[in-house]
C-alpha positions in Angstrom: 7.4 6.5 13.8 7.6 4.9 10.1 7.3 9.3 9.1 10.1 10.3 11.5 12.4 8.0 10.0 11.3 9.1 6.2 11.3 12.5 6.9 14.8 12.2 8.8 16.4 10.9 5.3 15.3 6.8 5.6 12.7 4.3 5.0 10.6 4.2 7.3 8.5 0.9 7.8 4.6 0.4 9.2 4.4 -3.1 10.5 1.5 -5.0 9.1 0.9 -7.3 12.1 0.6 -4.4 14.6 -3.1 -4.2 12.8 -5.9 -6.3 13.6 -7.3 -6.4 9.5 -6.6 -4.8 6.1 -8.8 -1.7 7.4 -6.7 -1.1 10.5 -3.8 -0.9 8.5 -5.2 1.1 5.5 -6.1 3.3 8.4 -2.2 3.4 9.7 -1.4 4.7 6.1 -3.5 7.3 5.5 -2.5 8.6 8.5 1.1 8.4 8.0 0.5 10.2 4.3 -0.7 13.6 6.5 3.0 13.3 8.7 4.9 12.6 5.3 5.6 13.3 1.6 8.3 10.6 1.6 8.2 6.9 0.5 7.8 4.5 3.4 7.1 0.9 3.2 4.9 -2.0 5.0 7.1 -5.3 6.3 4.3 -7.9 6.4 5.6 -11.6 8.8 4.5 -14.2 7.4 3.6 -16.8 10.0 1.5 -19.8 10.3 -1.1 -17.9 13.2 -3.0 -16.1 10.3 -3.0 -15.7 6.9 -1.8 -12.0 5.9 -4.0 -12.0 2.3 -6.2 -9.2 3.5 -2.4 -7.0 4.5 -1.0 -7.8 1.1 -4.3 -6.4 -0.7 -4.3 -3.5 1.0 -1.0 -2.3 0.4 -1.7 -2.8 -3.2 -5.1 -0.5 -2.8 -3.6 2.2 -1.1 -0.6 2.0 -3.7 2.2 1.3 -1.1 5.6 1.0 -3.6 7.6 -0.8 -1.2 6.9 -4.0 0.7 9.3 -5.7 3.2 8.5 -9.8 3.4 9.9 -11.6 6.4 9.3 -15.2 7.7 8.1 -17.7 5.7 8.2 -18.4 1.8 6.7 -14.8 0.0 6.2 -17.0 -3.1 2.4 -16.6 -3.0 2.1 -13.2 -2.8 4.8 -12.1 -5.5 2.8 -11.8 -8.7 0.6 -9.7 -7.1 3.5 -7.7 -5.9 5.4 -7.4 -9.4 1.9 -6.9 -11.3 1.7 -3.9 -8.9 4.8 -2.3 -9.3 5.8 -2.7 -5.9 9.5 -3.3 -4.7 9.9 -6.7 -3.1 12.4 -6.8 -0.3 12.3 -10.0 1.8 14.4 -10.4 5.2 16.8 -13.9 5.4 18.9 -15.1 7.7 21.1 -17.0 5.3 22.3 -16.7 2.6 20.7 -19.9 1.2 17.6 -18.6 2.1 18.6 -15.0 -0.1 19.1 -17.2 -3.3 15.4 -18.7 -2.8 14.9 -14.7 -2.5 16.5 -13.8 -5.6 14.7 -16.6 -7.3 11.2 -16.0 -6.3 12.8 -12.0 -8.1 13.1 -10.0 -4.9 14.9 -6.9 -5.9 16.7 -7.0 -2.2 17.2 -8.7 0.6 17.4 -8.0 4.1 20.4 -10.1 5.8 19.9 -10.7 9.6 23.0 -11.7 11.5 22.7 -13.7 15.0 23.0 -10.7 16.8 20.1 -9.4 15.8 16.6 -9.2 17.8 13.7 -10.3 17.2 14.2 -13.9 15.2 17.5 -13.9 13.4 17.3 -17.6 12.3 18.9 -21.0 13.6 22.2 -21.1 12.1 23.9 -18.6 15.0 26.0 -16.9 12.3 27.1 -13.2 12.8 26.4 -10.5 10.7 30.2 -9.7 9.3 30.2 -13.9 8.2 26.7 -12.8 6.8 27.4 -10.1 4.7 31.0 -11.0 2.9 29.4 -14.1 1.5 25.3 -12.8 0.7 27.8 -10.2 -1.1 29.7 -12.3 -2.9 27.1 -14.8 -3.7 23.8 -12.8 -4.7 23.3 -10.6 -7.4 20.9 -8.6 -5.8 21.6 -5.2 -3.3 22.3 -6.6 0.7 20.9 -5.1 3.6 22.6 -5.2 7.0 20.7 -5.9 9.8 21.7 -6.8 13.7 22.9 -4.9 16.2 23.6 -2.0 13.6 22.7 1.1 16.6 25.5 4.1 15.1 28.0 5.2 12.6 30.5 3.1 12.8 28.1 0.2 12.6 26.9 1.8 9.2 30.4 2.1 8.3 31.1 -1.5 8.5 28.2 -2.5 7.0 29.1 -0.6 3.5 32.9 -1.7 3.8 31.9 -5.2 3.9 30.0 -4.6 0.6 26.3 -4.1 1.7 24.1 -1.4 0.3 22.8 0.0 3.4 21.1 -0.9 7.1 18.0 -1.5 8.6 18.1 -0.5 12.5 15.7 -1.9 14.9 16.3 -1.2 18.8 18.7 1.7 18.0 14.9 3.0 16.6 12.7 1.9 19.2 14.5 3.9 22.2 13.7 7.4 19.9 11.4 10.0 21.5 9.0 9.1 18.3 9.2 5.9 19.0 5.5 4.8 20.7 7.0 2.5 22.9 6.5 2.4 26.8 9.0 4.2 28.6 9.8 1.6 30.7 11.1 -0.3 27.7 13.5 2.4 26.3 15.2 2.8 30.1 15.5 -1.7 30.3 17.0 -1.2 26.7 19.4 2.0 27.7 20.6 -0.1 31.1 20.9 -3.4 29.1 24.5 -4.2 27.8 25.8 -6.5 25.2 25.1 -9.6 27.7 21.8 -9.2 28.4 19.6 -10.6 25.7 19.0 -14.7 25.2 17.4 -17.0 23.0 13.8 -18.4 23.5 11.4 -20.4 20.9 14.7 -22.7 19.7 12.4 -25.3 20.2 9.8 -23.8 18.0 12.6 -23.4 15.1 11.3 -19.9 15.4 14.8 -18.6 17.4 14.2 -15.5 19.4 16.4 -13.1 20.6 14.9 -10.9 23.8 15.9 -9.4 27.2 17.2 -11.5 29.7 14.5 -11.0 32.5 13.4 -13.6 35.1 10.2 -14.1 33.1 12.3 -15.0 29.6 14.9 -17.4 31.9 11.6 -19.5 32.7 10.3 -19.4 29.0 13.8 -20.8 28.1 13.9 -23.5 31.5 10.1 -24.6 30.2 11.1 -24.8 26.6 14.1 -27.4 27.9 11.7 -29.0 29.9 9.5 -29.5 26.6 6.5 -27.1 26.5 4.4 -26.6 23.9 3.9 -23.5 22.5 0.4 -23.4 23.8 1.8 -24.0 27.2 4.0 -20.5 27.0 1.8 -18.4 24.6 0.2 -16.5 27.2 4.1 -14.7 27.7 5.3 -15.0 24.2 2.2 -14.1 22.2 1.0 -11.1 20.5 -1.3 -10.2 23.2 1.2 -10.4 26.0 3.8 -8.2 23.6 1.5 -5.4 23.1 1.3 -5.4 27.1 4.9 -4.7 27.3 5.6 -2.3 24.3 2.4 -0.2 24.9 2.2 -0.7 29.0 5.4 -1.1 29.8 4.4 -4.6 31.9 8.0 -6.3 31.7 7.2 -9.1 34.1 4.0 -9.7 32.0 6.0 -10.8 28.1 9.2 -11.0 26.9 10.9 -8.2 24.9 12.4 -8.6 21.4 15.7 -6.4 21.1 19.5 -7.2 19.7 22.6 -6.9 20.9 23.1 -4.2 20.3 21.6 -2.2 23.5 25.0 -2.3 24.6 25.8 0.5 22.4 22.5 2.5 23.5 22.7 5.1 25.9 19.9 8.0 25.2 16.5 8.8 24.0 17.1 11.3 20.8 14.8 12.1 18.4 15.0 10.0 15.0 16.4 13.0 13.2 19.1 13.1 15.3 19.9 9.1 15.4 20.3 9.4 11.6 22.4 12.7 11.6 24.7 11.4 13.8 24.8 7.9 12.0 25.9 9.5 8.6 28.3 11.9 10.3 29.9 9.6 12.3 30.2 6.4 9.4 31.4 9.5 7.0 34.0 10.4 9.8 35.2 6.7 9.5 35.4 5.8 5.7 37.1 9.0 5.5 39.6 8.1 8.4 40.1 4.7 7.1 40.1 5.8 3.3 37.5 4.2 2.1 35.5 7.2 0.7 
């Protein structure tokens, strides 16, 4: 998937917490070095469920150039990343949370509007409040992400002054993409309405599929459970049975907004051709080339 999207003209990503260890992942690299020539990166979540050391090192030993941080505070691993070379990209959700970025001397950030799946942050802001104001306020290139899924999505991005996307679900219903087929037909018969928000009570805000299983994480959550209590539907384990088995009724599934806009399985080629036609068909029509 990550070679697809770099030999199709982007950047594609390998996520580190798919892996069980370093060697897993160093494994995942090699292999995506014999499907591409181009750069790709590694987007490494840092959590409090385990420490991501071992992911960090081995990007450096297999000379990765560019990492993606997302979660908590990168602080501890940047040294090693700016001894290394490496371009440092962490993911906020506002735009407080981009100056700490900038601080810590990420050379981007990745801004996440509400909209978004997967966790796009507490603060319930949307991405064209997002944008304007990370603009205006960073000096540092902005990202768009949430619920970007086509061209004119792209095009809005860049006319509210950030420097490029980064596409999620639109990616996930490709014919690369290793997801279960039962996953890219709920996403392609979802529409704008059909995602909510679980793990608000984790602070750890999660935006998923509205399915009867996800309704009951949500009813539990406001009843008070723990996240013990719930992990056996919202944990790793039980995600890999959806993505990989397609076992909806079994996990919840992360996805934006967005599927709305989502209505066929192309190849990753032909999402990003018809991205870049279609946002160069609006700047143009709106003068903004």
């Amino acid at each position: 998937m990550a070679a697809a999207v770099s030999e199709a003209g982007g950047l594609g990503l390998i996520t580190a917490g798919t892996y069980k260890d370093g060697a897993a992942l160093k494994a995942e690299i090699a292999a995506t070095r014999q499907l591409t020539q181009k750069p790709f990166g590694v987007n490494i979540t840092l959590g409090t469920r385990r420490p991501m050391d071992e992911f960090f090192a081995a990007c450096v030993e297999e000379k990765i150039k560019i990492i993606i941080t997302s979660g908590r505070n990168p602080e501890k691993f940047v040294p090693m990343l700016k001894d290394n070379g490496i371009i440092f990209v962490h993911v906020v959700t506002a735009v407080r949370h981009g100056l700490k970025a900038q601080e810590l001397g990420a050379d981007a950030v990745v801004v996440v509007g509400c909209e978004g799946g997967g966790h796009p942050g507490m603060d319930d802001v949307s991405l064209t409040s997002l944008i304007p104001k990370a603009v205006d306020t960073l000096k540092i290139p902005v990202i768009a992400a949430g619920s970007i899924t086509d061209g004119r999505g792209l095009a809005s991005a860049l006319c509210l002054g950030a420097h490029g996307v980064q596409m999620g679900t639109r990616f996930l219903v490709t014919k690369e993409s290793p997801a279960h087929e039962n996953v890219k037909s709920a996403i392609i018969q979802a529409n704008e309405n059909d995602t909510i928000m679980i793990e608000r009570s984790f602070r750890n805000a999660r935006r998923v599929l509205k399915t009867p299983l996800s309704q009951w994480v949500l009813a539990k959550e406001i009843e008070g459970a723990s996240f013990e209590e719930l992990k056996e539907v919202i944990g790793g384990e039980a995600y890999i049975q959806v993505m990989a088995q397609g076992l909806l009724d079994k996990g919840v599934l992360t996805m934006g907004q967005g599927s709305g806009n989502i209505h066929d399985i192309p190849t990753v080629q032909e999402v990003i051709d018809r991205i870049v036609s279609q946002a160069n068909v609006v700047l143009a029509a709106n003068n903004c080339l």
